[in-house]
Phi, psi and omega in degrees: 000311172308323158298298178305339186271289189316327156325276250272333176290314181318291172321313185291332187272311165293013165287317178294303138003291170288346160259005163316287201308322201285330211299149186280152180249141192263129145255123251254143164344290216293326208268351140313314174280319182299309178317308175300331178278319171251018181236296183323302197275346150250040178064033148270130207277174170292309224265345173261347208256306206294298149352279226275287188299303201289002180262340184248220183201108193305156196200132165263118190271169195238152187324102158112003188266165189251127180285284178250173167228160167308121162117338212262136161312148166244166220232335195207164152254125182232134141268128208274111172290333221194154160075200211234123176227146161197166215258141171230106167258102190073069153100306164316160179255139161262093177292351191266356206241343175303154193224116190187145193315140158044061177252355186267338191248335163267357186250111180335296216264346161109196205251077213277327188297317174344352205217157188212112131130314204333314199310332189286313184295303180302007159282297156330300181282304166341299173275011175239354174267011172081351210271161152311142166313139157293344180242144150001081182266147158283101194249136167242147196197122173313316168278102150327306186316313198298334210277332202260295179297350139326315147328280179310321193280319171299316169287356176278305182262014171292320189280334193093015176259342186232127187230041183239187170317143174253111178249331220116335199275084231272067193247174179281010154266347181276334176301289181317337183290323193298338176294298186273348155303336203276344174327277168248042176233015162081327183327102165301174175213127162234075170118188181277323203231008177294172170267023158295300174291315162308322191267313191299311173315289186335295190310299189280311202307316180293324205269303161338340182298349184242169125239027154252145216293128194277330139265155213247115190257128198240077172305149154221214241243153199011066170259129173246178186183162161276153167232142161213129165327104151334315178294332168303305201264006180302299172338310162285325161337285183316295183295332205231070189300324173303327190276326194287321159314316214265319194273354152292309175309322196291331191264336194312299152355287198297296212288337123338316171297307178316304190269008162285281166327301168300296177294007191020073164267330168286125163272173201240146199297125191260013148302307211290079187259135167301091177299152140309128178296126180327159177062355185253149176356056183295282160355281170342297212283329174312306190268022182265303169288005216246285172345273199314320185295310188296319198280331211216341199302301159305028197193152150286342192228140179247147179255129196322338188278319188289314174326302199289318178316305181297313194305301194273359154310282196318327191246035159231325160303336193094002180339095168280158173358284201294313171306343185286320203281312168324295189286289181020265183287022191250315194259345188197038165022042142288181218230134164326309183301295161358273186341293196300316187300340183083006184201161178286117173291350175273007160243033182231106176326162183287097188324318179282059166218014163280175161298307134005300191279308177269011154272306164285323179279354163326111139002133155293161187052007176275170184207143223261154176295152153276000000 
């Protein structure tokens, strides 16, 4: 009789459970937009994400305050809803890494900077899943092959693509995971040991080798965000293997972008010029575009001593490219090409009728008149 009675609760509570599950879930604008951007799309329901968002605490920050610092342990994963945040690694600006309104519609892969702290956390959710590390354990093993696809399976299931045994084995679940990583990181993969597949380890394994903050995340004036505690979410790590699934889809993305980005294994769009974030060397950049106006604004030809001038600006400050290409056309509407050329192409003769010019169109082995 007890056993059956214990059946018949059992039955009522997952029954009450699954109808628990069906009820719809209401979500508030703001916690709507975040989902969609940063949930929806990777197969997370309203009822995990809704789950996830009621553990942290939105929080408004003030100009100049530091989310993480380079070197510190981080403590929390945060996401930035609103405003302006950006990275500094030794002191320099990662302008590719900035988070700013409508840093998501220019960048194809979306706003990999929104997120703080994730790489650490999926380092976290790793080590509470039983699993092999995502960074580089010293490991000695008579077989290399095994050892190398071991290698390859643990940062693979680290990212969440890959979910059998870390055996050794080059079976068809370590193939698929390699199929959907090469999907979604833009990545080739050529084989278990190539040197394609090798250099892509190499790239998550350096920057994964700490959980200490690989940069120092930096507010500037009305940023707001979620923070949720490590210590909050470890426990649903342990206990909630569906929810410990749900928060590897989500960060995975960013933290791929991020160390793509970082190693310029993405090449960079030569469309694409790279506004600077606001509240970040404004100043700077303000006495940079002043420079270029001075050095170019009058004149067609730029001259070398002024280049060298610019140049040696550009690398003490941190200028990146894309910011050199921004201000360019913002203050004296050349062209990068321009720049290198030392002139205004509308004050440059017609190349082929240069020497050059009649060398390359030359026959092989003919040779041009002096």
């Amino acid at each position: 009789f007890g056993w059956a009675m214990l059946k018949v609760f059992v039955n009522i509570f997952m029954v009450f459970k699954i109808l628990q599950e069906r009820q719809p879930i209401k979500l508030s604008p703001e916690e709507h937009d975040v989902y969609e951007e940063h949930f929806m799309h990777y197969g997370v329901t309203a009822r995990q994400f809704k789950k996830f968002w009621d553990m942290g605490e939105t929080r408004s920050l003030h100009q100049d305050e530091v989310l993480t610092v380079e070197g510190e342990p981080v403590e929390s994963v945060f996401l930035v809803m609103s405003g302006h945040v950006f990275r500094t690694l030794d002191g320099r600006h990662i302008s590719v890494l900035d988070t700013f309104p409508g840093a998501r519609r220019e960048n194809p892969g979306g706003d990999a900077g929104a997120w703080v702290g994730e790489i650490t956390m999926l380092q976290v959710i790793d080590s509470v899943s039983h699993r092999a590390s995502v960074y580089r354990e010293q490991r000695h093993t008579e077989d290399d092959e095994k050892e190398r696809v071991q290698r390859l399976q643990r940062t693979l299931a680290g990212l969440g693509f890959y979910e059998g045994q870390i055996d050794g084995q080059a079976g068809e679940q370590t193939a698929y995971a390699m199929h959907r990583f090469e999907e979604l990181s833009g990545l080739t993969l050529d084989g278990v040991d190539g040197p394609m597949t090798q250099q892509a380890e190499v790239v998550f394994e350096t920057l994964w080798d700490t959980k200490k903050a690989r940069w120092t995340a930096h507010a500037c004036e009305g940023v707001v965000l979620r923070e949720w505690k490590f210590r909050t979410l470890l426990p649903l790590c342990r206990s909630n293997a569906e929810m410990r699934g749900m928060l590897r889809k989500a960060f995975s993305q960013s933290a791929i972008k991020k160390t793509l980005v970082m190693h310029k294994l993405v090449p960079d769009d030569a469309s694409h010029q790279e506004r600077p974030a606001a509240g970040f060397g404004k100043e700077t950049l303000r006495r940079y575009e002043d420079a270029l106006h001075s050095a170019l604004g009058e004149r067609t030809v730029a001259l070398p001593e002024d280049k060298l001038a610019l140049s040696r600006f550009r690398r003490e400050h941190g200028i990146s490219d894309a910011q050199h290409a921004w201000a360019l056309q913002r203050a004296v509407g050349w062209s990068l090409e321009e720049y290198d050329l030392g002139a205004r192409l509308s004050h440059i003769s017609d190349p082929r009728g240069s020497r050059a010019g009649r060398a390359l169109a030359a026959p092989s082995g003919a040779s041009s008149p002096g």
